[in-house]
MIDOTOR-13074 format. One line per 8 residues: number of its first residue (from 1); their letters; for each residue x, z, y of C-alpha. Coordinates in steps of 0.5 Angstrom, whole numbers, plus 500, padded with zeros to 3 digits. Layout:
MIDOTOR-13074
NUM) a) X/Z/Y ~ ...;
***
This chain:
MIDOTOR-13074
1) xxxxxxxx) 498/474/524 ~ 490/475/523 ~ 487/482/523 ~ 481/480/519 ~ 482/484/512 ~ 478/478/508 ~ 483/473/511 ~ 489/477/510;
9) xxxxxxxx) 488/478/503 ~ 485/471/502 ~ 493/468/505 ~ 495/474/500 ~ 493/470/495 ~ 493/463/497 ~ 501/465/496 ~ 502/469/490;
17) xxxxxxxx) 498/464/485 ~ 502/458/489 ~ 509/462/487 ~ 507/466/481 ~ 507/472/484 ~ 504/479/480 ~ 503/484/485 ~ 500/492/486;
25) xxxxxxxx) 498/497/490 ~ 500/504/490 ~ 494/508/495 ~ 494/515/498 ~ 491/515/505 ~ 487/507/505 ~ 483/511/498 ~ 483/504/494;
33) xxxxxxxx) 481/500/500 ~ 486/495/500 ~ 485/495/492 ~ 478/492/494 ~ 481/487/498 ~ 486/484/494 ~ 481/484/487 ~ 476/481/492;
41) xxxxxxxx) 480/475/494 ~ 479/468/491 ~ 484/467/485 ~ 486/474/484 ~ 486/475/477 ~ 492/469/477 ~ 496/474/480 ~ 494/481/482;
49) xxxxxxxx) 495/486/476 ~ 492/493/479 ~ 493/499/483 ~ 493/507/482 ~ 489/511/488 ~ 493/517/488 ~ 489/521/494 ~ 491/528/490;
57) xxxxxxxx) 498/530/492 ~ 498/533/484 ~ 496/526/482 ~ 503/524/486 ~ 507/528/483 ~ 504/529/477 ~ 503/521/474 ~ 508/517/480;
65) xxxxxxxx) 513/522/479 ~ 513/523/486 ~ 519/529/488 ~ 516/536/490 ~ 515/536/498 ~ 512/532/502 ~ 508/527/501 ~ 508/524/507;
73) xxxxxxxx) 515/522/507 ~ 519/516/505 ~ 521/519/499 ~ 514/520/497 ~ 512/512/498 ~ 519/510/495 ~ 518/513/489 ~ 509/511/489;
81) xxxxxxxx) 511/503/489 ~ 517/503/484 ~ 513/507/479 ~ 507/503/480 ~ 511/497/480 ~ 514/500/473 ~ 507/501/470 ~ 502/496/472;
89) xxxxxxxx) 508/490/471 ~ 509/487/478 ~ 515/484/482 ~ 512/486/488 ~ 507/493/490 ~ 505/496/495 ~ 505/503/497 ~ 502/507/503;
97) xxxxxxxx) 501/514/505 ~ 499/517/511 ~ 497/523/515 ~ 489/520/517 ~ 487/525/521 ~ 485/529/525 ~ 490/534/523 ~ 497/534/522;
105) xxxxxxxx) 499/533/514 ~ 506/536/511 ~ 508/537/519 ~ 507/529/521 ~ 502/528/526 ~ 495/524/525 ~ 496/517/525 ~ 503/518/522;
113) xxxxxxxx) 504/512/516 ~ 509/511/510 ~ 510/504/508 ~ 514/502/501 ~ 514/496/497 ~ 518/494/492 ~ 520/487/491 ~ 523/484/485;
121) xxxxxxxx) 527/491/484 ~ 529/492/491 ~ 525/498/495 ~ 525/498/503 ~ 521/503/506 ~ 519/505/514 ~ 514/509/518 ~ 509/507/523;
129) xxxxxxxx) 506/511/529 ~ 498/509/530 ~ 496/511/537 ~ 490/513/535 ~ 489/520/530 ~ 481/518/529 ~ 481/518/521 ~ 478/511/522;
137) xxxxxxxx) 482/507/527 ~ 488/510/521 ~ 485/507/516 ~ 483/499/519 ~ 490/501/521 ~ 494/501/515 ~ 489/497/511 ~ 491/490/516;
145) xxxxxxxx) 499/492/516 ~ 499/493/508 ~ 496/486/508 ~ 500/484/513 ~ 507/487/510 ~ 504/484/503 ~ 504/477/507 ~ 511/478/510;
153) xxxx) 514/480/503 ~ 512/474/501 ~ 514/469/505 ~ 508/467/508;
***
């Protein structure tokens, strides 16, 4: 699978306008990136309903509901994708938060990510570890693994 974020986002695209899909971000770490990514893409207003940039763990907790605690957890994201899928209207979302680096956030390394996406009311959510705590190998890290995750979900 491609690691160019314009041509992930462009077959993110191609699928969800062919299935009519409505999807949606839910960002912490990637800070709106993936957001632009998908709003950039050819077709987008067919299918793409928006996102919410939650950088502030008060803004986690406070307009998504996410549980007091870390927020780099899978509690955290669970809650960030069902709440952005209720908000913006979507069968599929994706949320994403992470320690960026260089330091260590909520006791989780640097380069330690959380996915969740909620697909049609079904939410699964996983970690992964990038080799890297450089904030920007993080960042162009998690920005091709959402896409990708986006990609996976539906079923390209």
């Amino acid at each position: 699978m491609s690691e160019d974020p314009e041509e992930l986002a462009k077959s993110v695209s191609e699928v969800a306008s062919r299935d009519g899909r409505r999807l949606a971000i839910v960002e912490s770490l990637t800070g709106g990136l993936v957001c632009s990514d998908l709003a950039a893409s050819p077709g987008s207003s067919e299918w793409f309903r928006g996102g919410v940039v939650a950088y502030d763990r008060t803004t986690k907790h406070g307009a998504l509901g996410v549980p007091d605690g870390p927020v780099v957890s899978e509690p955290a994201v669970r809650t960030m994708a069902e709440k952005a899928a209720e908000l913006l209207g979507a069968d599929l979302t994706l949320a994403v938060s992470g320690a960026g680096g260089p330091e260590p956030q909520d006791d989780q390394p640097p380069g330690t990510v959380w996915f969740a996406v909620t697909d049609r009311g079904q939410t699964e959510a996983w970690m992964e570890q990038t080799d890297s705590g450089d904030p920007q190998d993080v960042l162009r890290h998690t920005r091709v693994r959402s896409l990708q995750a986006l990609l996976n979900h539906l079923g390209a």
